[in-house]
BALOBA-1460 file (C-alpha; in Angstrom, 3 decimals):
// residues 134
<rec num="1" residu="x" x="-6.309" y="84.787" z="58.122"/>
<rec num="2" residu="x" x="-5.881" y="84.864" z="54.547"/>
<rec num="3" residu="x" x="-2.661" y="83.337" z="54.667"/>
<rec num="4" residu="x" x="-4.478" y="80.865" z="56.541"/>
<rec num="5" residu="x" x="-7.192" y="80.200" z="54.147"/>
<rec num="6" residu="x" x="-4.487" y="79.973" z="51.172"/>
<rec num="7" residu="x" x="-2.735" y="77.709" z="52.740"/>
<rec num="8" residu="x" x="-5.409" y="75.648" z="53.406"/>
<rec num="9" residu="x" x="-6.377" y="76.481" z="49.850"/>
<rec num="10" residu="x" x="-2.928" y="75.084" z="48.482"/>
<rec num="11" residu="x" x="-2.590" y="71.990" z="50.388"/>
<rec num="12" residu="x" x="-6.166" y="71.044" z="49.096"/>
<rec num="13" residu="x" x="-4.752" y="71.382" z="45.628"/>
<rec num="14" residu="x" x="-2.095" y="69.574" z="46.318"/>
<rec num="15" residu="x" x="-4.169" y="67.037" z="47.650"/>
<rec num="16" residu="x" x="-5.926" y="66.961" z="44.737"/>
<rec num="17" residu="x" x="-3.185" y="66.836" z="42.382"/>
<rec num="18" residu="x" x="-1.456" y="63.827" z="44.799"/>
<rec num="19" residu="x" x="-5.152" y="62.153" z="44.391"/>
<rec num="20" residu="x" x="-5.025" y="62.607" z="40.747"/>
<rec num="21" residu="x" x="-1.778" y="61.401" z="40.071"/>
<rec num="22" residu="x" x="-2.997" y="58.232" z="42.625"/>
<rec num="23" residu="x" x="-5.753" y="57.487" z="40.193"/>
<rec num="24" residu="x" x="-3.467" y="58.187" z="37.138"/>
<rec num="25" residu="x" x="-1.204" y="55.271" z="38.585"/>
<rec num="26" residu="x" x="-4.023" y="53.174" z="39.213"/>
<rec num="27" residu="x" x="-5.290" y="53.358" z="35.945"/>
<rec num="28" residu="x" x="-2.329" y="53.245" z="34.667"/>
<rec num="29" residu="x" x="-1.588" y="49.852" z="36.199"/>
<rec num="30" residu="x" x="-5.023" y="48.673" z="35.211"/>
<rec num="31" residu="x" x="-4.400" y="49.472" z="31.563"/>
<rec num="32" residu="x" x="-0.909" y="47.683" z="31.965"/>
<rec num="33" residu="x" x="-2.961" y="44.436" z="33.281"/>
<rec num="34" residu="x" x="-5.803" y="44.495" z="31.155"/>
<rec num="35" residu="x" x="-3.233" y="44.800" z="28.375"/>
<rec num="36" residu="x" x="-0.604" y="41.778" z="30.082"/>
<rec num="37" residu="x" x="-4.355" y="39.818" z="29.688"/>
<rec num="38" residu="x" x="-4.884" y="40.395" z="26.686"/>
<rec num="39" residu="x" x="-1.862" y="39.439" z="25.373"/>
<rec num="40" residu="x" x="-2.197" y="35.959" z="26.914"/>
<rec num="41" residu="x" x="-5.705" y="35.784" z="25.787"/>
<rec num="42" residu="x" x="-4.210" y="36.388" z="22.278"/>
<rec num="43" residu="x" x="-1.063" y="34.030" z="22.714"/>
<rec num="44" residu="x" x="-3.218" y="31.562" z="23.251"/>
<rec num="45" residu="x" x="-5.812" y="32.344" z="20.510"/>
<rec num="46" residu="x" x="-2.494" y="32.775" z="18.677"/>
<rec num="47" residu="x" x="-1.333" y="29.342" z="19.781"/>
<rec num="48" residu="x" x="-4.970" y="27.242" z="19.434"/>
<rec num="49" residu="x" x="-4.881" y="28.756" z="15.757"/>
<rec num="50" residu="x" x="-1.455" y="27.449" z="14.654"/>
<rec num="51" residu="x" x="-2.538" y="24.143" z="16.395"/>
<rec num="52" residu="x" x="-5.845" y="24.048" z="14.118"/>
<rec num="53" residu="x" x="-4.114" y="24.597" z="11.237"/>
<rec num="54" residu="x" x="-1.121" y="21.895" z="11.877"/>
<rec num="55" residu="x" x="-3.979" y="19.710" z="12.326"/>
<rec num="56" residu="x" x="-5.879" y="19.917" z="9.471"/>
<rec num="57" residu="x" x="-2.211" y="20.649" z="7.360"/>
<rec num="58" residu="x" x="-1.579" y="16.641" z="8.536"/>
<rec num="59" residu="x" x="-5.020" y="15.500" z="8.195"/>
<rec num="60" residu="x" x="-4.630" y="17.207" z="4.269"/>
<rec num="61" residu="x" x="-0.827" y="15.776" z="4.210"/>
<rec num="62" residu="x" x="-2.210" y="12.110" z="5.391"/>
<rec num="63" residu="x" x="-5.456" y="12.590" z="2.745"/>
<rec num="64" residu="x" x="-2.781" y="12.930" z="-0.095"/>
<rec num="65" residu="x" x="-0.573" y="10.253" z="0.827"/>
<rec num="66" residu="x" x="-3.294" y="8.158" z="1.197"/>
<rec num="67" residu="x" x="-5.140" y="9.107" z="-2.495"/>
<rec num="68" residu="x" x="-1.164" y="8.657" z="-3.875"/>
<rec num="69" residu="x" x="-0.998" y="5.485" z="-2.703"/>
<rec num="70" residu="x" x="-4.300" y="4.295" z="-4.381"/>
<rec num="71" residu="x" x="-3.178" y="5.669" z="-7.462"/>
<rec num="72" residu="x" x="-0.441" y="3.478" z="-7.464"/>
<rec num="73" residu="x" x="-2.236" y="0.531" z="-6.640"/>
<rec num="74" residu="x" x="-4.926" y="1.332" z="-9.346"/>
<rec num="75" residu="x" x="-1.919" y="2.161" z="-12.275"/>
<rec num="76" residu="x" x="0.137" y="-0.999" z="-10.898"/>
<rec num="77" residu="x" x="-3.143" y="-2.902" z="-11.210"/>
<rec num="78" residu="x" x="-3.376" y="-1.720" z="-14.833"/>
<rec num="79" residu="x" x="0.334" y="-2.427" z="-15.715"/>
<rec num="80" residu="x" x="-0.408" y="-5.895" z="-14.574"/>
<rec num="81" residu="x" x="-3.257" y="-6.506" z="-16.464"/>
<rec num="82" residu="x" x="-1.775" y="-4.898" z="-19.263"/>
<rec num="83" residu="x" x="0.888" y="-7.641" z="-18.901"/>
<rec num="84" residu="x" x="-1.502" y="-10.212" z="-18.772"/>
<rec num="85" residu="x" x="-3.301" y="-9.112" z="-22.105"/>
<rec num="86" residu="x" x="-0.074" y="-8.963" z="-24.328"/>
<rec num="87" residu="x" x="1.068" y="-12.655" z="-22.505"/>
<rec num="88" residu="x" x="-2.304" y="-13.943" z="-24.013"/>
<rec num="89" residu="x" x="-2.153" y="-12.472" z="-27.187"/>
<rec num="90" residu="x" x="1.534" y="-13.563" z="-28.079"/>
<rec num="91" residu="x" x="-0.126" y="-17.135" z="-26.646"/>
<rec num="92" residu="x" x="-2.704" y="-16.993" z="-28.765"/>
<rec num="93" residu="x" x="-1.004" y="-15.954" z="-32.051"/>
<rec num="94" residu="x" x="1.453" y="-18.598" z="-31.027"/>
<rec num="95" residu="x" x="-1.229" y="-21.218" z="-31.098"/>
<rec num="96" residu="x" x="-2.511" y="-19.820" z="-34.814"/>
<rec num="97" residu="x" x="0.870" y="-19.632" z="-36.012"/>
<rec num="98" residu="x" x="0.985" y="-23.419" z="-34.564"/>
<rec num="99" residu="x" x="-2.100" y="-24.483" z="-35.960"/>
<rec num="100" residu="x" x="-1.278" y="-23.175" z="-39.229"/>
<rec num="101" residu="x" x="1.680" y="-24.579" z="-39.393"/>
<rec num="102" residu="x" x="0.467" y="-28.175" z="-38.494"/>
<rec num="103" residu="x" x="-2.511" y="-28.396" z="-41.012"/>
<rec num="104" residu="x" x="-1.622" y="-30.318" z="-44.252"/>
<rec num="105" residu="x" x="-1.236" y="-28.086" z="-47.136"/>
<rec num="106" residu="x" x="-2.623" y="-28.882" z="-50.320"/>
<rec num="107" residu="x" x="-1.060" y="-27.750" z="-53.676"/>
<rec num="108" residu="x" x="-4.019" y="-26.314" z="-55.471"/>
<rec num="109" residu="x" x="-3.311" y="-25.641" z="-59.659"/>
<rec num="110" residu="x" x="-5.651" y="-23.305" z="-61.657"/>
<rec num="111" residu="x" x="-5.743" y="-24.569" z="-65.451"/>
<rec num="112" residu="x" x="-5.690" y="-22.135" z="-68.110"/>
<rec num="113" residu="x" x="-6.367" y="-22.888" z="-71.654"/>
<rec num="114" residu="x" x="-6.711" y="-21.106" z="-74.804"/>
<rec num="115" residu="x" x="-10.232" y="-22.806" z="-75.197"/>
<rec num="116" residu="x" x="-11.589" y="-21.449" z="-72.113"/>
<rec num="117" residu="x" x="-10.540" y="-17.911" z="-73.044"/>
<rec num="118" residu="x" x="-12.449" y="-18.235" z="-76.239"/>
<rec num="119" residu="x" x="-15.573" y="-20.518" z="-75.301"/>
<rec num="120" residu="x" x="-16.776" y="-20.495" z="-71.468"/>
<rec num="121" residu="x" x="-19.367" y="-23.169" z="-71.969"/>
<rec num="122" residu="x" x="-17.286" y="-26.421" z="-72.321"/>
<rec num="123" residu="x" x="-13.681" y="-26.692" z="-72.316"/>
<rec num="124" residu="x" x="-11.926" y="-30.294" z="-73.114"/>
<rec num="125" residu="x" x="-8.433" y="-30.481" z="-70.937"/>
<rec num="126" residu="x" x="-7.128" y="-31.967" z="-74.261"/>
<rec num="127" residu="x" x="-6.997" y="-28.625" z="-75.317"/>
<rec num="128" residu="x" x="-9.788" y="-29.701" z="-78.390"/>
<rec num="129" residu="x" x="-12.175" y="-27.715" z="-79.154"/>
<rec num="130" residu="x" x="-15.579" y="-29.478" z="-78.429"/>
<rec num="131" residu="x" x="-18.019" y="-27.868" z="-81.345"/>
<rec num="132" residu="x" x="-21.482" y="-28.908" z="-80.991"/>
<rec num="133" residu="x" x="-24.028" y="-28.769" z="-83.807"/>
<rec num="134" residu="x" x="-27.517" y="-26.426" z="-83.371"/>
């Protein structure tokens, strides 16, 4: 009887140890698929994220291009109008050089005399000395 009851006592344990290692394995293979989930879920987080950021990499990328390009338009527009200014200047100082050029010019003579140096109230182009009496 008590090799009866030992037996009995050693195939419960064995039972127990087969029902053990059962749950093991299914926990086991639960941890494996929560983890295989996971590791989508985080692919795809993964994937979304690099996707965001090419996104707003081109929208940045497109931004610059665009700001570059009015730059150039804006400095180009200067250059031109740069141009413009010197063409009218070298115009205009063509024009004065032009005008000055076609006005008559008229010899102009200062007279000096010995007569004004000494008297500045009258001088006589003579050259006489004009006295006059107090």
């Amino acid at each position: 009887m008590m090799e009866e009851y030992e037996r009995k006592q050693r195939e419960k344990r064995e039972e127990l140890v087969k029902r053990r290692e059962e749950i093991m394995q299914l926990d086991l293979q639960k941890s494996e698929s929560m983890m295989e989930n996971l590791s989508m879920k985080f692919s795809k987080v993964e994937e979304k994220l690099q996707n965001s950021m090419n996104e707003k990499a081109e929208r940045l990328r497109a931004q610059s291009e665009r700001d570059l390009k009015k730059h150039q338009d804006y400095f180009e527009a200067l250059a031109r109008r740069e141009k413009e200014l010197k063409t009218r200047m070298e115009r205009k100082s063509m024009e004065e050089e032009q005008k000055l050029e076609s006005k008559e010019l008229v010899p102009i003579c200062l007279l000096y005399t010995s007569d004004a140096a000494d008297d500045l109230l009258c001088v006589d182009l003579g050259g006489r000395r004009i006295i006059k009496k107090k």
